[in-house]
C-alpha positions in Angstrom: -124.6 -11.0 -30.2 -123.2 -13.8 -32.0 -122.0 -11.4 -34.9 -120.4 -8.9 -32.2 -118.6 -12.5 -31.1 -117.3 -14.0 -34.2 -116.2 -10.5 -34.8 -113.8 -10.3 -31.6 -112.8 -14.1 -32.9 -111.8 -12.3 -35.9 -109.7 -9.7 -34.1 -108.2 -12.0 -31.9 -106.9 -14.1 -34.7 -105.5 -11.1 -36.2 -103.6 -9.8 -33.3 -102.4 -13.5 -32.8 -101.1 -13.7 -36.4 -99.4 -10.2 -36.1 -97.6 -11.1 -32.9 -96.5 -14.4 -34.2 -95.2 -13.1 -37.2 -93.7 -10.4 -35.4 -91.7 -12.8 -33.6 -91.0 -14.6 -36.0 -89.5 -11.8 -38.2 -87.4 -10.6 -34.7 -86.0 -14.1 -33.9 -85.0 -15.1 -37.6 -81.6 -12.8 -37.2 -80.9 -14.9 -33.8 -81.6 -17.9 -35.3 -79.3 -17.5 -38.3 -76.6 -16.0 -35.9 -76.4 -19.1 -34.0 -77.2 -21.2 -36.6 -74.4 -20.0 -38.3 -72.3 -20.0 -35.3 -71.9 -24.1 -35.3 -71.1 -23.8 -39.8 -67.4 -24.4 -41.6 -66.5 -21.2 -42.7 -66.9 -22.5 -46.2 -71.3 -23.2 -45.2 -71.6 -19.5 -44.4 -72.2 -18.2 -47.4 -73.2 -20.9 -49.3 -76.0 -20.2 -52.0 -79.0 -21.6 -51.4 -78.3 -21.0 -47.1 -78.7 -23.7 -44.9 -80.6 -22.7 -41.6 -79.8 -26.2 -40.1 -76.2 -26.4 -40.4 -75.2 -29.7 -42.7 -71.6 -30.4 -41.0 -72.4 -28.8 -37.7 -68.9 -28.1 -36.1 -67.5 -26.2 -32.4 -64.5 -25.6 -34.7 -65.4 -21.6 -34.6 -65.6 -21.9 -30.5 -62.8 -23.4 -29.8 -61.0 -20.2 -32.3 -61.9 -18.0 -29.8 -60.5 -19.1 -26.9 -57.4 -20.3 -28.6 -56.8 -17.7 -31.4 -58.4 -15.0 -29.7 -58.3 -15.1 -25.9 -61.6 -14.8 -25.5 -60.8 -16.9 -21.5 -59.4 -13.6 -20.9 -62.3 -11.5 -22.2 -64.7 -13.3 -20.1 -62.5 -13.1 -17.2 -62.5 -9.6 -16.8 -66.1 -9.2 -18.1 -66.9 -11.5 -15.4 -64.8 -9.4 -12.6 -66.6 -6.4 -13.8 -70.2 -8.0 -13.2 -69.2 -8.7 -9.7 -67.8 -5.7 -8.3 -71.1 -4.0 -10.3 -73.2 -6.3 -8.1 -71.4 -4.8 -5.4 -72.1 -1.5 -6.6 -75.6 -2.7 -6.2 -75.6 -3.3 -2.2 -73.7 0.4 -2.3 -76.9 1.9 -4.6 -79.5 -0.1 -2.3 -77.9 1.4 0.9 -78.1 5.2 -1.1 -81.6 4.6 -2.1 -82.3 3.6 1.5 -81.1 6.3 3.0 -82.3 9.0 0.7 -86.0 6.4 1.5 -86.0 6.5 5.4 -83.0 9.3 7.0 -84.0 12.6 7.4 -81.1 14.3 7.4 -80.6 18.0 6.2 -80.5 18.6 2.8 -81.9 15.3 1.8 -83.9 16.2 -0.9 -81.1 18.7 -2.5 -78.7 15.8 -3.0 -81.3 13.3 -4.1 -82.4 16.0 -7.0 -78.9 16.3 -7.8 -77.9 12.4 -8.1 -81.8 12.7 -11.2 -79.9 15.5 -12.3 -76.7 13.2 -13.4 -79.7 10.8 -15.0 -80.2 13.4 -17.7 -76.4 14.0 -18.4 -75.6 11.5 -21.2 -72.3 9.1 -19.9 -70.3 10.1 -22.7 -70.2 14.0 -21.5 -68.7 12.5 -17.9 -66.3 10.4 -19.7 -63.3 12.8 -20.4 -63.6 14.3 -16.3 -63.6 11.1 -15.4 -60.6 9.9 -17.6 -58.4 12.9 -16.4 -59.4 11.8 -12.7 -58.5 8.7 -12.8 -55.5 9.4 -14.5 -54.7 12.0 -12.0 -54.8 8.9 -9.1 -53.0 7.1 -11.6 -55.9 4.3 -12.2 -55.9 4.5 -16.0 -55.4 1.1 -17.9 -55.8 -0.8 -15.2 -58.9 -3.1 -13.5 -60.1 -0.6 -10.7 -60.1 2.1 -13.4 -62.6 0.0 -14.9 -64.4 -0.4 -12.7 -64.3 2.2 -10.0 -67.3 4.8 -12.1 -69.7 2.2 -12.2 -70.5 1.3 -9.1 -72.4 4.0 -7.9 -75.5 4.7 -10.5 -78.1 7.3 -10.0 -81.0 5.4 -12.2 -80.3 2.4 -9.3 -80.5 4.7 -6.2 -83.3 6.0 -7.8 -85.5 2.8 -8.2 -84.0 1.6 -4.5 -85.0 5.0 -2.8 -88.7 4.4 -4.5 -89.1 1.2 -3.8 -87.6 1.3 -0.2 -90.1 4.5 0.5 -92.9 2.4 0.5 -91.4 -0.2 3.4 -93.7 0.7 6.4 -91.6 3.4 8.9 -93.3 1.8 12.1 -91.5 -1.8 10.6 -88.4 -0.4 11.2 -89.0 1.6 14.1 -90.0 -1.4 15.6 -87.1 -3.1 14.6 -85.1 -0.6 16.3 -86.9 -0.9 19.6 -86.4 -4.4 19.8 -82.3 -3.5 19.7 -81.6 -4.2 16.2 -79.0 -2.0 14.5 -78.8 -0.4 11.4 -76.8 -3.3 9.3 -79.1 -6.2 10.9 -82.2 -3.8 9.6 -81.0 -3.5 6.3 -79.8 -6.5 5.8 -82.1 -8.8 7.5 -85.3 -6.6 6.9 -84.7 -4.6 4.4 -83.3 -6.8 1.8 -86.0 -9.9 2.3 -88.6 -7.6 1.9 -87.3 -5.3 -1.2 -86.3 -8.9 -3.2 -88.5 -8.1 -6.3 -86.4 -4.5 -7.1 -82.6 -6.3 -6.2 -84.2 -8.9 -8.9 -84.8 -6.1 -11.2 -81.7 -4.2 -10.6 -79.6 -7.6 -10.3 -80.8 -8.2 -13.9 -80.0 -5.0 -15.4 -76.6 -4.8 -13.8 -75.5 -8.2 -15.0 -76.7 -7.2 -18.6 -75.1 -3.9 -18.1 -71.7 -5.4 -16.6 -71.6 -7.8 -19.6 -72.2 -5.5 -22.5 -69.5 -2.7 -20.9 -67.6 -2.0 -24.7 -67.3 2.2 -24.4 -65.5 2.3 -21.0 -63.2 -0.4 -20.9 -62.4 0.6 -24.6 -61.0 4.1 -23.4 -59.4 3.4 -20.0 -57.4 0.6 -21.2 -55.1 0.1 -23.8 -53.5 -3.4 -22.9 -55.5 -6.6 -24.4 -55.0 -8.2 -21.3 -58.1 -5.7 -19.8 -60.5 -6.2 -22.7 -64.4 -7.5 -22.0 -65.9 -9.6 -24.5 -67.1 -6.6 -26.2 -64.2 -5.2 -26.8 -63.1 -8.6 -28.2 -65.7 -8.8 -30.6 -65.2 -5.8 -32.0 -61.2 -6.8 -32.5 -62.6 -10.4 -33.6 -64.6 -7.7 -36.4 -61.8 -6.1 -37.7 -58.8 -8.8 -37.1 -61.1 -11.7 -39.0 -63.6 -9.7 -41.1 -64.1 -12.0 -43.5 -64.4 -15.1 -41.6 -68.5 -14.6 -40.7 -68.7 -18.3 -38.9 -66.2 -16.9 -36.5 -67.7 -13.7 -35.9 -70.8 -15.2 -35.2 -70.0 -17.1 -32.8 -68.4 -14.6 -31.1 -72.0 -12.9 -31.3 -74.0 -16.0 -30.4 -71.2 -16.1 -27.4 -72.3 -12.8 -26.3 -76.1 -12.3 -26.9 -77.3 -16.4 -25.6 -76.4 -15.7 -21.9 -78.3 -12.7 -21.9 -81.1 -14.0 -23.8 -81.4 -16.9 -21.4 -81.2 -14.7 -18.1 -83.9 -12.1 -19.5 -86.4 -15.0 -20.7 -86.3 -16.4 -17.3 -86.4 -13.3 -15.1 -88.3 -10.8 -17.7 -91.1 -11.1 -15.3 -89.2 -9.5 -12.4 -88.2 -6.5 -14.6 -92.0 -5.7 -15.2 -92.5 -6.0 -11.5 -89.9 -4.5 -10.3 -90.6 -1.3 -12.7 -94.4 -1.3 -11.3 -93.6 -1.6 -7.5 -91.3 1.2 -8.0 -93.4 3.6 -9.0 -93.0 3.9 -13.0 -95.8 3.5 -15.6 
């Protein structure tokens, strides 16, 4: 017994030492990236490297919203992850309806909006360019925005989430004169919180890394999300690394903040929905 114990001890410790030296060897590249986010341009590539920097400076940050309009960057990347949240309330209300209306042909529709999960985005891309060119929507905001607010993955994670809401809850609800909108909004919503967490999370990531579609529907700077500014920061100041990492460190910290705090609603959100 006490062999078979020190033995697990022994395992134990190894697992530890592998995951924390996994971790380590994952978080070294953010480290250095913001690390070398606050260095002169000069520090960057100085031989030995510094991980601390030794004349810390926000000269790099204050380039990109002087040099490089990065304001305007983050103004429209911002505009694009509201309106996605509002493509979230549409995709709930889908997912509900596909959840709890029986209607006639249901079940056709909903296998056709999986169907569009297994078409990669980049084969819809050109349709939906020549449509939105046909209504005349190209290089502007709406045209940005307009494809992404309905999303089958989303629908689909609402509509199996929302299946598992009780039907004698809402029937009850409607007995007692509630409407449609008060159910789903003052039932409906309070009770499917964990999946709107999930889904919140992954459209704000989503909304914030758009680069491919914002990229191809406009062609005035005055549209570009941070994305597309980095990759202009890439080519326009290739050789100034402090700059460019910042511009990374500008992009990646949000996200890496939101996820560390909300990761657990992701894994719940996945497990009350029905996928292992």
């Amino acid at each position: 017994m006490a062999a078979a114990t020190k033995k697990n001890k022994w395992e134990q410790a190894l697992v530890i030492f592998i995951m924390v030296a996994g971790g380590i060897l994952v978080s070294i590249p953010f480290i250095w990236m913001i690390s070398s986010s606050f260095k002169p341009e000069s520090e960057v590539l100085a031989i030995p490297p510094t991980i601390i920097p030794e004349n810390p400076t926000l000269e790099n940050y204050i380039n990109l919203f002087t040099n490089m309009n990065f304001a305007v960057y983050l103004r429209n990347t911002l505009v694009i992850v509201f309106f996605s949240f509002l493509g979230l309330l549409f995709n709930a209300m889908a997912g509900y309806g596909f959840a709890k209306y029986d209607f006639k042909g249901r079940e056709k529709v909903f296998y056709i909006v999986l169907a569009t999960m297994m078409i990669p985005g980049q084969v819809t891309m050109i349709p939906v360019y020549l449509l939105l060119n046909a209504m005349g929507l190209t290089n502007t905001m709406t045209g940005i925005i307009l494809p992404g607010l309905a999303v089958a993955f989303s629908i689909f994670l609402f509509r199996q989430f929302m299946t598992t809401i009780p039907d004698d809850l809402i029937e009850a609800a409607r007995l007692d004169g509630a409407g449609e909108f008060h159910i789903f909004f003052r039932l409906v919503i309070p009770i499917a919180k964990p999946i709107f967490a999930v889904q919140g999370i992954l459209t704000f990531i989503a909304g914030w890394n758009s680069f491919l579609w914002p990229l191809i529907i406009a062609n005035d700077e005055s549209l570009y999300t941070l994305s597309v500014g980095l990759s202009l920061l890439q080519g326009q100041y290739a050789n100034n690394f402090a700059l460019q990492m910042a511009g990374a460190a500008f992009m990646v910290v949000p996200i890496i903040i939101i996820f560390s705090f909300f990761q657990k609603y992701i894994v719940e959100g996945f497990t009350m929905s029905g996928i292992k």
